[in-house]
mmCIF file as gemmi writes it, N, C-alpha and C atoms, coordinates in Angstrom:
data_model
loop_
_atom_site.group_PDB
_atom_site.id
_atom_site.type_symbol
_atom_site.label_atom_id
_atom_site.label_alt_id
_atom_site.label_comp_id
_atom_site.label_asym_id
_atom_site.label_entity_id
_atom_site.label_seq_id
_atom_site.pdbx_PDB_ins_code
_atom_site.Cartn_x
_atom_site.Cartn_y
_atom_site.Cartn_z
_atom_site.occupancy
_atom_site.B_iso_or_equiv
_atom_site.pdbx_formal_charge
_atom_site.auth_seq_id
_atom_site.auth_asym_id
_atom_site.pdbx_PDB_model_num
ATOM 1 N N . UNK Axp A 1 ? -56.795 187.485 -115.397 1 0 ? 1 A 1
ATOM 2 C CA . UNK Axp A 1 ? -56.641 186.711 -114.192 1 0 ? 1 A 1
ATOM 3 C C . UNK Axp A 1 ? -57.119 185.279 -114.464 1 0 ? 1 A 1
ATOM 4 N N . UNK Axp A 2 ? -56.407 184.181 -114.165 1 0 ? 2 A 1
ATOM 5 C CA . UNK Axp A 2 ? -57.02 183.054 -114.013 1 0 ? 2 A 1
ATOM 6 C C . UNK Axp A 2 ? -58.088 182.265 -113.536 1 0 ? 2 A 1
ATOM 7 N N . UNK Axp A 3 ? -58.896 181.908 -114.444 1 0 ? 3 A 1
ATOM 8 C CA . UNK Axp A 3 ? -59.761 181.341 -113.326 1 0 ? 3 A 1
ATOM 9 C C . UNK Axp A 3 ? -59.726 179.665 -112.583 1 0 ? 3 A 1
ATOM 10 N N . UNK Axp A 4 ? -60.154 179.183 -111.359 1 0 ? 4 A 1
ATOM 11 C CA . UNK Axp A 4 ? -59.685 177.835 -111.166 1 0 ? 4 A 1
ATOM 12 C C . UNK Axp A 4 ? -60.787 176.643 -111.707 1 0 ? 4 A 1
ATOM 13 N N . UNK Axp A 5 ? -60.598 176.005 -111.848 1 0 ? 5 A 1
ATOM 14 C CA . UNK Axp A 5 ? -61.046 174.721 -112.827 1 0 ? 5 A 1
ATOM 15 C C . UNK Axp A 5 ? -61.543 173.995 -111.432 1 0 ? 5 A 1
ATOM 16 N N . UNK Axp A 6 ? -63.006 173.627 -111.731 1 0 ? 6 A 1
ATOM 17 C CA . UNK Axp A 6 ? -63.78 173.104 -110.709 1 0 ? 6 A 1
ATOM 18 C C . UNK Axp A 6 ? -63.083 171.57 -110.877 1 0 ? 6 A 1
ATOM 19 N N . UNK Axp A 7 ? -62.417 170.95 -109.529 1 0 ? 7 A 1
ATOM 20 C CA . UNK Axp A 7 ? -62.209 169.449 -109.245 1 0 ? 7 A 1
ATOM 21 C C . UNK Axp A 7 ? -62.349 168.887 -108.391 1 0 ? 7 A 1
ATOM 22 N N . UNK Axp A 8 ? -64.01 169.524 -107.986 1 0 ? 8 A 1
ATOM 23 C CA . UNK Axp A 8 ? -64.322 168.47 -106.961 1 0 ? 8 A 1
ATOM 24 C C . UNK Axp A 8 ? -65.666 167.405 -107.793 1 0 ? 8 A 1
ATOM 25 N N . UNK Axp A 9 ? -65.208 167.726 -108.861 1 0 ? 9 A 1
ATOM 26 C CA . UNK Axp A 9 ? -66.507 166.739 -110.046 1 0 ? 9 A 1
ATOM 27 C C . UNK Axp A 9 ? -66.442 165.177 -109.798 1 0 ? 9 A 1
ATOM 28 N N . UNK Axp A 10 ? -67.278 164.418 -109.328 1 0 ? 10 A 1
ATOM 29 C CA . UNK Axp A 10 ? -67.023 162.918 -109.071 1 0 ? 10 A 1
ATOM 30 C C . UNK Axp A 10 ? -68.344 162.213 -110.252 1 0 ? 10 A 1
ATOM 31 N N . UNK Axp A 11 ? -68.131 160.707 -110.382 1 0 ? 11 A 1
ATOM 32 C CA . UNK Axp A 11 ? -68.666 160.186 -111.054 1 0 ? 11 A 1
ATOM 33 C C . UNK Axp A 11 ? -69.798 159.617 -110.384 1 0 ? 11 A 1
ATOM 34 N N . UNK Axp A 12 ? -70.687 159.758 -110.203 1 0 ? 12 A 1
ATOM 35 C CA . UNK Axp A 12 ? -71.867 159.034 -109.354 1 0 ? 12 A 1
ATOM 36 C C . UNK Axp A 12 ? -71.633 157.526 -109.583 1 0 ? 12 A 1
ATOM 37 N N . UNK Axp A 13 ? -71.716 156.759 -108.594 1 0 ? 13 A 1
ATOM 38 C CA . UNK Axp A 13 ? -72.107 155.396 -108.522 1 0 ? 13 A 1
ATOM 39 C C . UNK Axp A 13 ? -73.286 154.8 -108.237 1 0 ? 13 A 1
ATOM 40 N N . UNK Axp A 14 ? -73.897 154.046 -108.939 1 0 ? 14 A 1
ATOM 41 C CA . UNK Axp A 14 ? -75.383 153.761 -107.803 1 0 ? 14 A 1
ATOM 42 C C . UNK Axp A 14 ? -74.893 152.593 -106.928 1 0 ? 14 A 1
ATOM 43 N N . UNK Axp A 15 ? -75.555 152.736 -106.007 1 0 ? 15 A 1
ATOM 44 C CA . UNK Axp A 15 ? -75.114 152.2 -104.31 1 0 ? 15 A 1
ATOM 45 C C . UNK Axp A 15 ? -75.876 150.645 -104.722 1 0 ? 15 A 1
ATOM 46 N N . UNK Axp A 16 ? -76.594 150.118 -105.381 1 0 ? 16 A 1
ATOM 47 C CA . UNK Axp A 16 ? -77.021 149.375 -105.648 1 0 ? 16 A 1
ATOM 48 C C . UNK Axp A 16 ? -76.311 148.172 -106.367 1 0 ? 16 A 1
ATOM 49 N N . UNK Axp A 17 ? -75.122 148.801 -107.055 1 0 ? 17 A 1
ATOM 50 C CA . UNK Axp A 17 ? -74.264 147.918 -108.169 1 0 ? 17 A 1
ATOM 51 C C . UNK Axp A 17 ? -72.946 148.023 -107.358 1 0 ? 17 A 1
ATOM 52 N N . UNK Axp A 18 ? -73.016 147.79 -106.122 1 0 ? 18 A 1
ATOM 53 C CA . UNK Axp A 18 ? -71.721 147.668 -105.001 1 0 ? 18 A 1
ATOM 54 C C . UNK Axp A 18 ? -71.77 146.317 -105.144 1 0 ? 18 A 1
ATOM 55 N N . UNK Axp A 19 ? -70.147 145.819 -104.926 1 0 ? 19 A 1
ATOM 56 C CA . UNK Axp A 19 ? -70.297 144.219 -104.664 1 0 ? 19 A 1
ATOM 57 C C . UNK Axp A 19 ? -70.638 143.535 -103.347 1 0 ? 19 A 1
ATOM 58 N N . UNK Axp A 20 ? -71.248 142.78 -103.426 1 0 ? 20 A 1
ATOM 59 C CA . UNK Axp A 20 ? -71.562 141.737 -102.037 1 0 ? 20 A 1
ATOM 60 C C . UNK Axp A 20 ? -70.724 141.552 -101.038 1 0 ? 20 A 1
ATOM 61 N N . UNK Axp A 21 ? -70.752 142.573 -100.033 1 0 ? 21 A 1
ATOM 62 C CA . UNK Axp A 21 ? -69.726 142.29 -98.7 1 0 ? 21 A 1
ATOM 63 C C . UNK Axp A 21 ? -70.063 140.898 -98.403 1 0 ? 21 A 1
ATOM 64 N N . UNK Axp A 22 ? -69.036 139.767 -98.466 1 0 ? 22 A 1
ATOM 65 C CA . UNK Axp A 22 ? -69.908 138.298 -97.842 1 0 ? 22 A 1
ATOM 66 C C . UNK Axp A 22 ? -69.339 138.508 -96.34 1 0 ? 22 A 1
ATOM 67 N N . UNK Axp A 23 ? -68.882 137.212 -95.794 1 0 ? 23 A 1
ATOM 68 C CA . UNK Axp A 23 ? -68.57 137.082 -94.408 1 0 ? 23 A 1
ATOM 69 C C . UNK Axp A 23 ? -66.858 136.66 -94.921 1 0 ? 23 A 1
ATOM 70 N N . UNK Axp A 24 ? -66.843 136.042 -96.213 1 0 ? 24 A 1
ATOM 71 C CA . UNK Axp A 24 ? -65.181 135.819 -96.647 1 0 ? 24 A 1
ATOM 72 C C . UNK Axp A 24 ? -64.502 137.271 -96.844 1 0 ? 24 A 1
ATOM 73 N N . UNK Axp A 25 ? -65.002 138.058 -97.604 1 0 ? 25 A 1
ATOM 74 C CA . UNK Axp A 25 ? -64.781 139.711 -97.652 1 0 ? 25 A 1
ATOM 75 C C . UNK Axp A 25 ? -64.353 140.521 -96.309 1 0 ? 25 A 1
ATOM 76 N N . UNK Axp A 26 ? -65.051 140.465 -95.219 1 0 ? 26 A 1
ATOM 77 C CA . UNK Axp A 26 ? -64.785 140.484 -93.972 1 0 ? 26 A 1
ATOM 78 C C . UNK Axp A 26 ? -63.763 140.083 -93.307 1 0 ? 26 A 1
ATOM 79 N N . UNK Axp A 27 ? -63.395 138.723 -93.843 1 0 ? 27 A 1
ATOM 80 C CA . UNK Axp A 27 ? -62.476 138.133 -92.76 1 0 ? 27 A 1
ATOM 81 C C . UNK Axp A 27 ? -61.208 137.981 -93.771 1 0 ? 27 A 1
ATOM 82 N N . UNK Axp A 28 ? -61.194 138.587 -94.809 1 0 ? 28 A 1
ATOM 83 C CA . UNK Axp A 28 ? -59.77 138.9 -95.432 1 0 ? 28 A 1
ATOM 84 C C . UNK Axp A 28 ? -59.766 140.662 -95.58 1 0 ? 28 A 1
ATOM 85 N N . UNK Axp A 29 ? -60.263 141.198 -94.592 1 0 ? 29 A 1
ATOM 86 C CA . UNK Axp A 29 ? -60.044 142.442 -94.66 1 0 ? 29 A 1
ATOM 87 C C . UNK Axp A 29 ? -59.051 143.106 -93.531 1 0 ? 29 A 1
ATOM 88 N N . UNK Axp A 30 ? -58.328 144.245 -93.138 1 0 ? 30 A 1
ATOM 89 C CA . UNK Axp A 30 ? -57.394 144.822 -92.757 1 0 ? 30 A 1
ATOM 90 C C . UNK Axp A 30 ? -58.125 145.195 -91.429 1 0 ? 30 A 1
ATOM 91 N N . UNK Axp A 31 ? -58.051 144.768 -90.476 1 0 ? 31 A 1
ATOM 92 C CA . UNK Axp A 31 ? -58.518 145.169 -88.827 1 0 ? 31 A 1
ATOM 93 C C . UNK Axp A 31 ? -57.8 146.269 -88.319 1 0 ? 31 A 1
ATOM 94 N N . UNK Axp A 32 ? -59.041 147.719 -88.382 1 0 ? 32 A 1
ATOM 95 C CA . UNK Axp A 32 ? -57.673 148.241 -87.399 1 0 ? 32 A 1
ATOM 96 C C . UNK Axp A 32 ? -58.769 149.008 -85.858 1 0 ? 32 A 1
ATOM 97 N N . UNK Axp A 33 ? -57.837 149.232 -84.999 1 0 ? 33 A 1
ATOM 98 C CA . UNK Axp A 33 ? -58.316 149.533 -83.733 1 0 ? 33 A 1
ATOM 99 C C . UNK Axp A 33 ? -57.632 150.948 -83.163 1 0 ? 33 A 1
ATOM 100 N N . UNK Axp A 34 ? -58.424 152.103 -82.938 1 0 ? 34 A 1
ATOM 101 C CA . UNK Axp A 34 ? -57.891 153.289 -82.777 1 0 ? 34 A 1
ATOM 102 C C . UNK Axp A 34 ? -56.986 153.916 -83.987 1 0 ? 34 A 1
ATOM 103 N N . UNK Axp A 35 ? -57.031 153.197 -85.36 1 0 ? 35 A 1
ATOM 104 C CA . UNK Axp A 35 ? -56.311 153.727 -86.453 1 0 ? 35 A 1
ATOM 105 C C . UNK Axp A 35 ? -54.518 152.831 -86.326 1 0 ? 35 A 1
ATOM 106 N N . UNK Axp A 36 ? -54.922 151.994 -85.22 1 0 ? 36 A 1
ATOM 107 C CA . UNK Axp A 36 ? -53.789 150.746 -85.701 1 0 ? 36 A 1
ATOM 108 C C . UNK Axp A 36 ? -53.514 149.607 -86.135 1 0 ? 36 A 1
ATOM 109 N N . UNK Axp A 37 ? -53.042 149.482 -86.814 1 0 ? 37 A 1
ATOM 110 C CA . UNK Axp A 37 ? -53.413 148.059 -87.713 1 0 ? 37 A 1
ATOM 111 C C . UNK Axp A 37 ? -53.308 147.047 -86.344 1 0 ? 37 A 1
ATOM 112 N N . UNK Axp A 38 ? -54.248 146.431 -86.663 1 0 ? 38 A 1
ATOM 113 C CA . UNK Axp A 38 ? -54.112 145.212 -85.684 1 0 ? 38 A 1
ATOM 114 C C . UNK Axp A 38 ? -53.613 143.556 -86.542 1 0 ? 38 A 1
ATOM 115 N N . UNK Axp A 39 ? -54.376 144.157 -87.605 1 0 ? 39 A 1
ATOM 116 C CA . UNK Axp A 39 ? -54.384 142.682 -88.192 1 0 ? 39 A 1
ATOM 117 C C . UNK Axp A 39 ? -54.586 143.011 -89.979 1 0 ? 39 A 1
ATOM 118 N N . UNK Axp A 40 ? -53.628 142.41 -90.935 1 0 ? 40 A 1
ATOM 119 C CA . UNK Axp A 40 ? -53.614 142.484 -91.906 1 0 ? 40 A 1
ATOM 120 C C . UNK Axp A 40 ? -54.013 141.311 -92.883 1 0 ? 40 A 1
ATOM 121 N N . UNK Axp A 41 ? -55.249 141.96 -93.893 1 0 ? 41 A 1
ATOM 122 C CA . UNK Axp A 41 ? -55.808 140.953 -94.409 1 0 ? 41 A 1
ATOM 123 C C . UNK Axp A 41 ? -55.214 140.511 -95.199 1 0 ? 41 A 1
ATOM 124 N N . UNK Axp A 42 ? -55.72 139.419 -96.354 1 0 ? 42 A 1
ATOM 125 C CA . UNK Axp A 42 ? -54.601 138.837 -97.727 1 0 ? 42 A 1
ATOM 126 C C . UNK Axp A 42 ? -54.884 137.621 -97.875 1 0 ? 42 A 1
ATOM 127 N N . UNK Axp A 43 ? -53.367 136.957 -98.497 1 0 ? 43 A 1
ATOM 128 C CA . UNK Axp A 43 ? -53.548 135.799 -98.097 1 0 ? 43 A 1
ATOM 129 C C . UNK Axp A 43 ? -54.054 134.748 -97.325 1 0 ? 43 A 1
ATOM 130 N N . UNK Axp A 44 ? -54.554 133.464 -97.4 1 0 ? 44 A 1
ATOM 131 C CA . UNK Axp A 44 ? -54.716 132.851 -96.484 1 0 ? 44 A 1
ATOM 132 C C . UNK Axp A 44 ? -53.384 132.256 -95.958 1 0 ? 44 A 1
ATOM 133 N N . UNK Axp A 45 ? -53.37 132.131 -94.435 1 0 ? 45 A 1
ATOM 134 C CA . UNK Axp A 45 ? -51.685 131.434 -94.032 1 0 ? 45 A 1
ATOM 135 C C . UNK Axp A 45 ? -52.014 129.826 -94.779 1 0 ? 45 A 1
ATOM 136 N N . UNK Axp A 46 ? -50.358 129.755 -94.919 1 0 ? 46 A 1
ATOM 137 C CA . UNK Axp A 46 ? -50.247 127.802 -95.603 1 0 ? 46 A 1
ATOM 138 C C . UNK Axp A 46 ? -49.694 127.377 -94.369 1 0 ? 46 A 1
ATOM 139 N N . UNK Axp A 47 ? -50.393 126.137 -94.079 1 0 ? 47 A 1
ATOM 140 C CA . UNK Axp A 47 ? -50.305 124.736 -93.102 1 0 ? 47 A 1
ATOM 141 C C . UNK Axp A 47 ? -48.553 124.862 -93.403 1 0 ? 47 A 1
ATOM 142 N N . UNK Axp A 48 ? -47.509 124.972 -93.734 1 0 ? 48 A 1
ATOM 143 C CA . UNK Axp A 48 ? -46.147 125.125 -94.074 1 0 ? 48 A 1
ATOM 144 C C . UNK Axp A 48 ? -45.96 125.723 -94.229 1 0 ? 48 A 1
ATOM 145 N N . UNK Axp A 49 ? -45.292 127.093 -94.002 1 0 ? 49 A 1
ATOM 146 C CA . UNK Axp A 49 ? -45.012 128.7 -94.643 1 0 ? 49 A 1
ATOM 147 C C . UNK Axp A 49 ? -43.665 128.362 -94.708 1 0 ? 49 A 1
ATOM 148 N N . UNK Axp A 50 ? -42.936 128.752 -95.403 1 0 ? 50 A 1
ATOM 149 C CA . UNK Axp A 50 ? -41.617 128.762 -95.782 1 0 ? 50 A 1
ATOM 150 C C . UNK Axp A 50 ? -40.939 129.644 -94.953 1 0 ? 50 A 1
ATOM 151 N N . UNK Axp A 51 ? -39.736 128.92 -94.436 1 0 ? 51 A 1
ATOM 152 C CA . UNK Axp A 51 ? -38.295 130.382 -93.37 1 0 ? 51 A 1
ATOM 153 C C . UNK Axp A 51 ? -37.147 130.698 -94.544 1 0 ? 51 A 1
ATOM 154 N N . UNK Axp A 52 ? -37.758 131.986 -93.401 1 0 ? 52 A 1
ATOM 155 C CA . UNK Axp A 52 ? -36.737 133.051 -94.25 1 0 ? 52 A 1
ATOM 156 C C . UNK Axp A 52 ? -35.51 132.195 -93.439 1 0 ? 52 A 1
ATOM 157 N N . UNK Axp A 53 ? -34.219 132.091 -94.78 1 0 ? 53 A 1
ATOM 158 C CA . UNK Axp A 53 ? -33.122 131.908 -93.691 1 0 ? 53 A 1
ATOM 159 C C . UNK Axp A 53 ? -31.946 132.915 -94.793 1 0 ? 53 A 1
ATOM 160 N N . UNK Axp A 54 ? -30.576 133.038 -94.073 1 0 ? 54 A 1
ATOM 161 C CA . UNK Axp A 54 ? -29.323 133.286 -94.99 1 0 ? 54 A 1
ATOM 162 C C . UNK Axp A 54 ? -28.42 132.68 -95.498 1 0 ? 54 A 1
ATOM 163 N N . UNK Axp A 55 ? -28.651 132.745 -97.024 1 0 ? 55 A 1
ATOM 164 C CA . UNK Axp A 55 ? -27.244 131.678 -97.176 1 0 ? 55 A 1
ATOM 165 C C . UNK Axp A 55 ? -26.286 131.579 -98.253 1 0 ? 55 A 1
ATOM 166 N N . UNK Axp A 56 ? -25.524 131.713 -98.299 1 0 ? 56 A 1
ATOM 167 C CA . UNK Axp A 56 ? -24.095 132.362 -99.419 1 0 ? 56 A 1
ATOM 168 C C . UNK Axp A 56 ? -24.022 131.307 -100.027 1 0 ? 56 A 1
ATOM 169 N N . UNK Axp A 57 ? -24.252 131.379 -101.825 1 0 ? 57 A 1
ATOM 170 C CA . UNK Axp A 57 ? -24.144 130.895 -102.763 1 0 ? 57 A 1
ATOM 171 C C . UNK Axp A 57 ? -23.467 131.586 -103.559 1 0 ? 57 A 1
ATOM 172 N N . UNK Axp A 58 ? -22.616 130.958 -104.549 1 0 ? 58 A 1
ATOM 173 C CA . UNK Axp A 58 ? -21.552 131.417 -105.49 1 0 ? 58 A 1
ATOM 174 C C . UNK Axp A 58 ? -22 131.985 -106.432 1 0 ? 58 A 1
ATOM 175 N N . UNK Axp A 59 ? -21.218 132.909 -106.863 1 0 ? 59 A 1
ATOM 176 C CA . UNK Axp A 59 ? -22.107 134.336 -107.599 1 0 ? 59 A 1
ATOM 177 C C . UNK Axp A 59 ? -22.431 133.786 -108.964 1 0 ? 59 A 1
ATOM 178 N N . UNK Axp A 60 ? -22.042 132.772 -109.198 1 0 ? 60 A 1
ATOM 179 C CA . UNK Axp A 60 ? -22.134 131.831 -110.503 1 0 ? 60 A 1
ATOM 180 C C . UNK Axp A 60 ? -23.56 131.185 -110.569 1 0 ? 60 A 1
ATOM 181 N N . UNK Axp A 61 ? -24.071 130.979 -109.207 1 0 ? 61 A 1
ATOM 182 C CA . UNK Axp A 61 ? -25.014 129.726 -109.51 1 0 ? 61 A 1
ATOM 183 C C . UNK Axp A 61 ? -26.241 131.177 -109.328 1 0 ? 61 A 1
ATOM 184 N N . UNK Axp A 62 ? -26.109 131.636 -108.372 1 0 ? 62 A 1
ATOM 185 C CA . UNK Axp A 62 ? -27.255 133.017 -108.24 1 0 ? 62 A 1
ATOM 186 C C . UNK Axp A 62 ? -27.526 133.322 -109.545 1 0 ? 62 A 1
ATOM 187 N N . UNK Axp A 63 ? -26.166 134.224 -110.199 1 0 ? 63 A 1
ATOM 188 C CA . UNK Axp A 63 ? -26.069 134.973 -111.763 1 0 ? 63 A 1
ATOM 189 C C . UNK Axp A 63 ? -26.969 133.888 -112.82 1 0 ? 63 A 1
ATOM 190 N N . UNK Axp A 64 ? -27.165 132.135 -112.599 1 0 ? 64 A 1
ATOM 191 C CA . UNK Axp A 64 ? -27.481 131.082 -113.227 1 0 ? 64 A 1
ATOM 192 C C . UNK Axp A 64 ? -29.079 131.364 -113.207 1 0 ? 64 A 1
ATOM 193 N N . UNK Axp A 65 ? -29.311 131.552 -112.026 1 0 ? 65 A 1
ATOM 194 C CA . UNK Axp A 65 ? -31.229 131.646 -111.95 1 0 ? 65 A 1
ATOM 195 C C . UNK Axp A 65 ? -31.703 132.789 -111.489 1 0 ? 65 A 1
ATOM 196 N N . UNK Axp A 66 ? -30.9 133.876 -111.412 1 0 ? 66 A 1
ATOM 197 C CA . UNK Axp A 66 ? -31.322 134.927 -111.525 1 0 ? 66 A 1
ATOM 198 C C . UNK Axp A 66 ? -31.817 135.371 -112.826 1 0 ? 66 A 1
ATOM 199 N N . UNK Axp A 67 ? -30.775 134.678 -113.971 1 0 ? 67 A 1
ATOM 200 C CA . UNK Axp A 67 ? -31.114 134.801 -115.545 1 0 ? 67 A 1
ATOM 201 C C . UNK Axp A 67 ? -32.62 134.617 -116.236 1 0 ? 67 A 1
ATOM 202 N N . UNK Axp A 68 ? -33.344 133.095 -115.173 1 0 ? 68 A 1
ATOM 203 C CA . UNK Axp A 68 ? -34.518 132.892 -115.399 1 0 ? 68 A 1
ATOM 204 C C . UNK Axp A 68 ? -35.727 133.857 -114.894 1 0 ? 68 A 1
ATOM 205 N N . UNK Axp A 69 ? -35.031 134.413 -115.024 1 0 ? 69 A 1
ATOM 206 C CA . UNK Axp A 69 ? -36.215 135.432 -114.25 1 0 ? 69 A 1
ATOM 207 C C . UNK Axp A 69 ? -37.428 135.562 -113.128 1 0 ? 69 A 1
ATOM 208 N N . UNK Axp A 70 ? -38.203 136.089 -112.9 1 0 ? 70 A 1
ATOM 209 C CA . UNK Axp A 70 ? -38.516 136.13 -111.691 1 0 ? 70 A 1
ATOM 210 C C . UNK Axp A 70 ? -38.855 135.095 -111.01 1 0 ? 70 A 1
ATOM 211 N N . UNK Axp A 71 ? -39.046 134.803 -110.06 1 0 ? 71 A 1
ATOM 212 C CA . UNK Axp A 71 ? -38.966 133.246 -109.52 1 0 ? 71 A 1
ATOM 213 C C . UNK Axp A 71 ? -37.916 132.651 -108.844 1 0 ? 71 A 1
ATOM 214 N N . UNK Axp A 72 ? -36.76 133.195 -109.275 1 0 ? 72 A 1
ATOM 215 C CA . UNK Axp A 72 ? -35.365 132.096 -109.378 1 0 ? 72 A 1
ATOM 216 C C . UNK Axp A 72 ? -35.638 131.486 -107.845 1 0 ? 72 A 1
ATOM 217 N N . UNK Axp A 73 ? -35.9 132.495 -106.742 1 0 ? 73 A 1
ATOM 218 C CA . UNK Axp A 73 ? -35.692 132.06 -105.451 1 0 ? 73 A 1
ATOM 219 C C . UNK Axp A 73 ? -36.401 130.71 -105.617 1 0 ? 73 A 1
ATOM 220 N N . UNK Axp A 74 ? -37.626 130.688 -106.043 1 0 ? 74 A 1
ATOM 221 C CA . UNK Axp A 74 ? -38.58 129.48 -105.961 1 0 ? 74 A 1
ATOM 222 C C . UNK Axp A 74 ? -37.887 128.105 -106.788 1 0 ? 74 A 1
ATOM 223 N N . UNK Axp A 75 ? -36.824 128.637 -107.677 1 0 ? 75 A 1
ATOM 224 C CA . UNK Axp A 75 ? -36.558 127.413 -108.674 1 0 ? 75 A 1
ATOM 225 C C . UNK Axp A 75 ? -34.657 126.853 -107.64 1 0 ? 75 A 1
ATOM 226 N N . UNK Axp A 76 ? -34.484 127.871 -107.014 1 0 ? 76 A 1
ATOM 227 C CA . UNK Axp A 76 ? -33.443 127.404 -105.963 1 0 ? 76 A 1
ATOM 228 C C . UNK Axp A 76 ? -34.193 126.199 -104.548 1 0 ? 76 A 1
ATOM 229 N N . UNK Axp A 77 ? -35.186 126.595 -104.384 1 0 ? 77 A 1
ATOM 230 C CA . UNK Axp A 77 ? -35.816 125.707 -103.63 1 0 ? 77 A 1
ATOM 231 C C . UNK Axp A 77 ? -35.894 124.742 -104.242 1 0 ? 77 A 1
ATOM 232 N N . UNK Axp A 78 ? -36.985 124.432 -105.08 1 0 ? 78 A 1
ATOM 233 C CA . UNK Axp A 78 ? -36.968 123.295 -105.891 1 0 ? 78 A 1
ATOM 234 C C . UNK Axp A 78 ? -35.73 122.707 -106.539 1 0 ? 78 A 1
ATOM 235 N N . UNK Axp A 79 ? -34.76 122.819 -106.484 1 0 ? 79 A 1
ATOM 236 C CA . UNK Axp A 79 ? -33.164 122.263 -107.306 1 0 ? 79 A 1
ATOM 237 C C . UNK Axp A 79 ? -32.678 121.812 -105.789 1 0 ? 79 A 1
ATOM 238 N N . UNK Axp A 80 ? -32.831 122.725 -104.663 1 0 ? 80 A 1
ATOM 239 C CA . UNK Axp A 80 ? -32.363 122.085 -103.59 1 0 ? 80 A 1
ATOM 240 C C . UNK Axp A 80 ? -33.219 120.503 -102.812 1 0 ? 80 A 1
ATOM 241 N N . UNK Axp A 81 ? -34.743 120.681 -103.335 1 0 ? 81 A 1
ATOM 242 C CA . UNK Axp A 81 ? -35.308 119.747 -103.041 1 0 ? 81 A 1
ATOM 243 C C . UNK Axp A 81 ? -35.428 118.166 -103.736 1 0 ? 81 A 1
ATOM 244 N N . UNK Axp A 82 ? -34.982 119.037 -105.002 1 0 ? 82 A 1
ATOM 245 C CA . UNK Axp A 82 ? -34.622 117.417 -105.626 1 0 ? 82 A 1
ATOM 246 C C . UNK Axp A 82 ? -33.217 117.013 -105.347 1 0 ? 82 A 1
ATOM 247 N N . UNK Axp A 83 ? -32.142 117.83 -104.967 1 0 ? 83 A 1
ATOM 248 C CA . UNK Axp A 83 ? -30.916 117.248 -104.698 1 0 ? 83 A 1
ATOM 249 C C . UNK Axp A 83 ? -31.097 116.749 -103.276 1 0 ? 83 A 1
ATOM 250 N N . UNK Axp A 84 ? -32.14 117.244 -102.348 1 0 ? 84 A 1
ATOM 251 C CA . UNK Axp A 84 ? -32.009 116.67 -101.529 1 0 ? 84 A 1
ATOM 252 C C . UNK Axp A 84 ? -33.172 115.244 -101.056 1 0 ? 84 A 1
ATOM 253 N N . UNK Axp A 85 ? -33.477 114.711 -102.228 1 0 ? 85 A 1
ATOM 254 C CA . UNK Axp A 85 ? -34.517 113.72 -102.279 1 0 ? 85 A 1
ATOM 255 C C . UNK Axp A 85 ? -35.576 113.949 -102.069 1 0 ? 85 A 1
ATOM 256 N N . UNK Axp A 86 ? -36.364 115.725 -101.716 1 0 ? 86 A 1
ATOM 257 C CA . UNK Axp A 86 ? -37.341 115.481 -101.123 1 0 ? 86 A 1
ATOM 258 C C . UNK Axp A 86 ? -39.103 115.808 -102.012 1 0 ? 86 A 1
């Protein structure tokens, strides 16, 4: 008969070598209320956040910076911003 293989074995931590909850730790952390997210931590928001918008480009120029790999969206912005002076 088999016997089962004990896995409730954990590694002790000492409570002492935890990192420093500051008050920044706190306020980039995940808020939730009754088990609902209220508020999701992360990033800080940018003074400018970028819009999502839609917009049909020729499968040529996509296939062009899609090639460069990840990023391309970011290097379509920037190609549109210098064509458009800004």
């Amino acid at each position: 008969m088999p016997t089962k293989k004990n896995t409730t074995a954990s590694t002790w931590i000492d409570p002492d070598e935890a990192p420093h909850l500051d008050r920044e730790w706190f306020e980039r952390a995940d808020l939730y209320e009754a088990g609902k997210l209220i508020r999701r931590g992360g990033r800080p928001k940018k003074a400018t956040p970028k819009e999502a918008v839609n917009i049909r480009l020729d499968p040529d120029i996509v296939a062009h910076f899609r090639a460069g790999g990840p990023g391309w969206q970011s290097r379509i912005n920037a190609a549109l911003r210098k064509a458009a002076g800004l």
